[in-house]
ROMAR-374324 format. One record per residue (C-alpha): residue in three letters; x, y, z. Coordinates in pm, whole numbers, plus 50000, padded with zeros to 5 digits. Layout:
BEGIN
ALAXYZ/...
END
This chain:
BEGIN
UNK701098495537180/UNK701408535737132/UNK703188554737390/UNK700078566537588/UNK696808559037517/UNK693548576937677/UNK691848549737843/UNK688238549238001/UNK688718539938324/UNK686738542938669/UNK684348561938435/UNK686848592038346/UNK688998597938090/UNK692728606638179/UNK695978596138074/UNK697348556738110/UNK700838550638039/UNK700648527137790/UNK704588520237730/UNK705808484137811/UNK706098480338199/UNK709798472238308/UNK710558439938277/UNK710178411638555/UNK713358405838731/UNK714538371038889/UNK717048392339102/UNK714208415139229/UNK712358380839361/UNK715438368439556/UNK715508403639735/UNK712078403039770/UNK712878369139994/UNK714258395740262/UNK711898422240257/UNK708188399840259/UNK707008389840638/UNK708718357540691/UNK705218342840777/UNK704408339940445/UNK707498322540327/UNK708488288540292/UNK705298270940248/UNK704918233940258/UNK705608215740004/UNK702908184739932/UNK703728152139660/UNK701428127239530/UNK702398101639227/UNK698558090539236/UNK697948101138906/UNK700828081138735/UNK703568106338733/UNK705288131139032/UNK702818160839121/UNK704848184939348/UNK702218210539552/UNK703098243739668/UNK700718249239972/UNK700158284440028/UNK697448282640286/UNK699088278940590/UNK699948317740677/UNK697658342240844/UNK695598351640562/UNK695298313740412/UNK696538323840066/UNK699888335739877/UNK698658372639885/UNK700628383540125/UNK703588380239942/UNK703438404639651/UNK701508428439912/UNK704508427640156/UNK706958434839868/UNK704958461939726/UNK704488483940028/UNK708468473140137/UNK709238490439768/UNK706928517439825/UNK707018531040187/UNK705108564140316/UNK702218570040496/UNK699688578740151/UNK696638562240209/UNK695898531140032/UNK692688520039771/UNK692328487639612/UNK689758468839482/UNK689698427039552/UNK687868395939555/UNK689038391339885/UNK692718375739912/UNK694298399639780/UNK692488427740013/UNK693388406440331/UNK697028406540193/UNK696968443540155/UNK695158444540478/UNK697488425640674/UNK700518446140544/UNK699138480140531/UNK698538474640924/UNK702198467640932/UNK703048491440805/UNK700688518540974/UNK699008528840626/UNK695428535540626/UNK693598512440338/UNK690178510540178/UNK688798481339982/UNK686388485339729/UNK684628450239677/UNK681498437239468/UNK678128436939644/UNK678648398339525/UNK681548395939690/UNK681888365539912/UNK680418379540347/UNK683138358340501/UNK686218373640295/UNK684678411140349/UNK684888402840747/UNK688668390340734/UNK689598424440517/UNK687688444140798/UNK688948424741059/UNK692938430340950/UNK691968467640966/UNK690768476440595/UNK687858499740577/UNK685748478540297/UNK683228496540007/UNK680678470639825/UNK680218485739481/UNK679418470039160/UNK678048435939048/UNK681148420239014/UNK684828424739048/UNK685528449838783/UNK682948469538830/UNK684308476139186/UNK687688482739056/UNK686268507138866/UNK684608529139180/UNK688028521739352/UNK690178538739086/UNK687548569739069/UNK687798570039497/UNK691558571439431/UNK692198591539146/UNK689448621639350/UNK691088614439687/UNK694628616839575/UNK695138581339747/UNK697278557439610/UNK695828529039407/UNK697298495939419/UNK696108474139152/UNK696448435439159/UNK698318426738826/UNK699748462138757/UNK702528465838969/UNK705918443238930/UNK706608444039272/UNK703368424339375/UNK704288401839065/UNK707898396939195/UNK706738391039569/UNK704638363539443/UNK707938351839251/UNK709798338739521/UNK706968308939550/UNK708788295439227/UNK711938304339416/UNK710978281639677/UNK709208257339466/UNK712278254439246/UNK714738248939564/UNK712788223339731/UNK712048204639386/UNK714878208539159/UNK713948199438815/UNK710098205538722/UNK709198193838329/UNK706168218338373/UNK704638240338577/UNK700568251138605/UNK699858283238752/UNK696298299438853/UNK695628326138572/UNK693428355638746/UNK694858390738719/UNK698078380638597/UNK700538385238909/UNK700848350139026/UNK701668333938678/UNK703468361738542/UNK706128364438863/UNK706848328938917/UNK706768328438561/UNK709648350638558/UNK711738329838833/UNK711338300338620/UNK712098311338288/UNK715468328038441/UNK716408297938574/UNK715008266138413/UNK713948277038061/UNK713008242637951/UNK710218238538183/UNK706708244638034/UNK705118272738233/UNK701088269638190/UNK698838290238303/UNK694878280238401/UNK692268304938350/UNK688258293338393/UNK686418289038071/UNK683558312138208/UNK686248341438282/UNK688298338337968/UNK689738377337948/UNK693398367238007/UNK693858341937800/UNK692328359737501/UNK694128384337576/UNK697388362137543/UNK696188349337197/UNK696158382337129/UNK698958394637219/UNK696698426337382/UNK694078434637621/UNK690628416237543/UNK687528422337780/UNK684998401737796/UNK681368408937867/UNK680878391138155/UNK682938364338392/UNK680718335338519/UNK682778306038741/UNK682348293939081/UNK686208304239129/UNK685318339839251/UNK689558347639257/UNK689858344138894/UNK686628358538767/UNK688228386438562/UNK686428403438276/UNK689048434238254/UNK692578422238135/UNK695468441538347/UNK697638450038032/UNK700938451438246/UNK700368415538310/UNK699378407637951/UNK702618421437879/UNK704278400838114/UNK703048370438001/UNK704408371737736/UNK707798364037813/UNK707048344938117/UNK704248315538033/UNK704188288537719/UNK700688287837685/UNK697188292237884/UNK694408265037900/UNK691058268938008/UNK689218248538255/UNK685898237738335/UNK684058249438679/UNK682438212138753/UNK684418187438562/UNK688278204938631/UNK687768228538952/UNK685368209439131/UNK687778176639093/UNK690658195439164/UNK689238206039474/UNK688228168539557/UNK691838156339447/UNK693518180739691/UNK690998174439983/UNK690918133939945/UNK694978133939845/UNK696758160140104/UNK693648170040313/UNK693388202540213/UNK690118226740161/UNK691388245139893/UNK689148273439729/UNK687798266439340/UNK690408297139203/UNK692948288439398/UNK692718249339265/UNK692828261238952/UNK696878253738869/UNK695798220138965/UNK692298214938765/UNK694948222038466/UNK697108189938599/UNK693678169938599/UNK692978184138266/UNK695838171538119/UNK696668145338306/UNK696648118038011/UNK700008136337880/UNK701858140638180/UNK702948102738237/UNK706548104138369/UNK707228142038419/UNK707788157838720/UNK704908184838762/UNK704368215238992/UNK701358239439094/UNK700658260439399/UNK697228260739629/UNK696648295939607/UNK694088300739862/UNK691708279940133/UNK687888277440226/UNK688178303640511/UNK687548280440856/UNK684238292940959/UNK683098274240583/UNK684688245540624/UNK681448232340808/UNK678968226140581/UNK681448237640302/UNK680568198440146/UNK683718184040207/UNK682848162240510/UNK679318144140389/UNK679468107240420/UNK677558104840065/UNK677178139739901/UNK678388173839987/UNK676718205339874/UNK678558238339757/UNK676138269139752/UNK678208295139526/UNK676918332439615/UNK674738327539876/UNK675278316840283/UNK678738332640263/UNK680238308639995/UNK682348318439733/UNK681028324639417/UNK679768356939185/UNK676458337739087/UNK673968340339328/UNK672048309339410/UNK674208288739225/UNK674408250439311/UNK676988222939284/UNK676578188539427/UNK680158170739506/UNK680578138439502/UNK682318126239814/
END
């Protein structure tokens, strides 16, 4: 990479550092342990040895915002204080997580989301006090308006992937993981922006090199890990997959740099036969709705299942069906149950989009 690069982004050119972000630190996630909102911290952890060898969950759903956003979130604004206004752009977890700290904190935040963007996830970033912008057809493109808002407001942009604090805050889930656990033989982590996999990522490598640290993108969002391959940032045209969290077209080159160091490889699933049965697994095994991107780490178990026998494995549910979809989410049907991705409020960038689930 050259020392700075001019980049086209948000639809104006100006300068991007381009010079290898600092490095990931495993002593920089322990303090993080002090400085996030304790109600994010020391998650459940959930077992199962139904699929002939020991599967170790991390279940980050059961905080206020029903995913592990509020980790990195709580670190970054801990490591950044002020009163600056805030812009981001999100999916909707990672806006909620902002959301819930920036209130905290008494910092004023606006979320720029995708006219796509799933109704029920905008309402929980309004309700925890964001002020939320629908821009774009997807994800990027919102990201995009967000950074021009920011960079002609003067407001501080906080970008999911981009900043090692919010990687490090979502470090100290390995932390945890790695406490409660002990040894792990490998470890499958949801691949999205980068932040999750690349921070706990970074706890594990510092302290249990030998363990295989894989990361799951979707097959119809493949950005990140073509960007691993290639050892730099690859877009994509487009990012199709019912797993709305991980549907990434633009790669976040800190995190591409990241990875680097911190993951063995990255594997690719498929939305109906590896999300889909992860979410089925971790509803019919622990009794948990989890969200397609944030079953991902696990659709990457069920993947590769077949080589696993006898290791110890580990992933983390990143992030639950919000409660008011839980009815008629598909999960309860005696026979059948019936995901609508992109329209009624379900997740999804796809609009009308269909899948029938087995129950």
């Amino acid at each position: 990479m050259s020392e700075t690069a001019r980049s086209f982004r948000a639809g104006l050119f100006y300068p991007v550092c381009m010079t290898k972000p600092r490095e990931l630190s495993a002593d920089r996630i322990a303090e993080a342990m002090g400085r996030i909102d304790p109600v994010f911290l020391q998650s459940p952890i959930l077992t199962s040895e139904a699929l002939g060898f020991q599967l170790i969950a991390k279940d980050e759903t059961d905080n206020p915002i029903r995913s592990f956003k509020g980790r990195g979130t709580g670190y970054f604004l801990a490591a950044h204080p002020g009163a600056a206004p805030l812009v981001t752009a999100s999916a909707g977890n990672f806006g909620q997580g902002l959301a819930y700290n920036a209130a905290r904190s008494g910092r004023a935040l606006t979320v720029f989301a995708s006219v796509n963007a799933n109704p029920l996830k905008i309402e929980a970033m309004r309700r925890f006090g964001a002020e939320v912008r629908l821009e774009g057809e997807d994800f990027d493109a919102a990201k995009q308006a967000g950074r021009a808002f920011a960079h002609a407001s003067g407001h501080l942009f906080v970008e999911d992937g981009a900043s090692a604090e919010i990687a490090e805050g979502a470090g100290t889930i390995a932390l945890e993981l790695m406490e409660a656990a002990g040894r792990l033989d490998r470890v499958y982590l949801p691949l999205g922006n980068g932040a999750l996999a690349a921070g706990m990522g970074a706890w594990i490598k510092a302290r249990s090199p030998e363990t295989r640290v894989i990361a799951v993108a979707a097959k119809g969002a493949p950005c990140m890990a073509l960007s691993h391959q290639a050892g730099h940032p690859v877009s994509t045209r487009s990012a199709n997959t019912i797993a709305d969290g991980i549907a990434v077209r633009e790669p976040v080159p800190e995190a591409v740099e990241w990875l680097k160091e911190t993951i063995d490889a990255v594997v690719l699933v498929d939305d109906d036969d590896d999300i889909l049965a992860a979410m089925r697994f971790a509803r019919d095994e622990w009794t948990r709705i989890i969200e397609p991107a944030g079953a991902a780490g696990l659709a990457g178990v069920l993947r590769d299942k077949t080589s696993l026998e006898g290791l110890r494995v580990a992933t983390p549910l990143c992030g639950e069906m919000s409660r008011r979809r839980r009815r008629g989410s598909g999960f309860e049907g005696r026979s059948y149950g019936v995901l609508r991705f992109g329209v009624n409020g379900l997740p999804g960038p796809s609009s009308g989009c269909r899948c029938v689930l087995p129950v």
